[in-house]
C-alpha positions in Angstrom: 0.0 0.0 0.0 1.2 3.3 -0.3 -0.6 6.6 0.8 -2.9 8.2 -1.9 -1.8 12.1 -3.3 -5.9 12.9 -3.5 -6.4 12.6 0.3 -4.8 12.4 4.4 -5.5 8.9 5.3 -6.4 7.5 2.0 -4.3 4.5 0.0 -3.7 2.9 -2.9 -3.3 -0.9 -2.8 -1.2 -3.1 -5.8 -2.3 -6.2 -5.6 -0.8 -8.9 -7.7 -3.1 -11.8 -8.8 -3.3 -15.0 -11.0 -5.6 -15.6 -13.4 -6.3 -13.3 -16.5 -8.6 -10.4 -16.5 -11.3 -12.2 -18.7 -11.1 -15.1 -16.8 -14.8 -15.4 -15.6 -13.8 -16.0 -11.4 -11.0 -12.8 -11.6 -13.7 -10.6 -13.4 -16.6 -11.8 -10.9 -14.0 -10.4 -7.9 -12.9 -7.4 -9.9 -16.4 -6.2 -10.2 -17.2 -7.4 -6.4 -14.3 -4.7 -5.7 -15.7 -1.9 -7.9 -19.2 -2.9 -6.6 -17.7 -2.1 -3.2 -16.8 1.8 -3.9 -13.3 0.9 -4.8 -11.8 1.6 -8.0 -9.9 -0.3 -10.0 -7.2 -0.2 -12.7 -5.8 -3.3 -14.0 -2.3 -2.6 -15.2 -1.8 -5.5 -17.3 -3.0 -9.1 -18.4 -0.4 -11.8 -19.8 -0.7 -14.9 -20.6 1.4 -18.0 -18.3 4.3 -18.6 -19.7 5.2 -22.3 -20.4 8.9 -23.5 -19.3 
């Protein structure tokens, strides 16, 4: 978390998941978020890389 520029006492949160963004459980959550007052910005989206 870091503290937010807009407002005292207000964050920002990176979270780092797995799963991509049009994956139909990951966009349920994301939109559970958003749902929640919270806004979010999804910074990228790759695909797993095979070893």
């Amino acid at each position: 978390s870091r503290p937010s520029r807009i407002a005292n006492w207000s964050y920002v949160f990176f979270v780092d998941c797995e799963g991509h963004k049009a994956d139909a459980t990951l966009t349920e959550v994301l939109e559970t978020l958003e749902a929640d007052g919270n806004t979010i910005k999804v910074l990228g989206s790759y695909p797993k890389a095979v070893l």
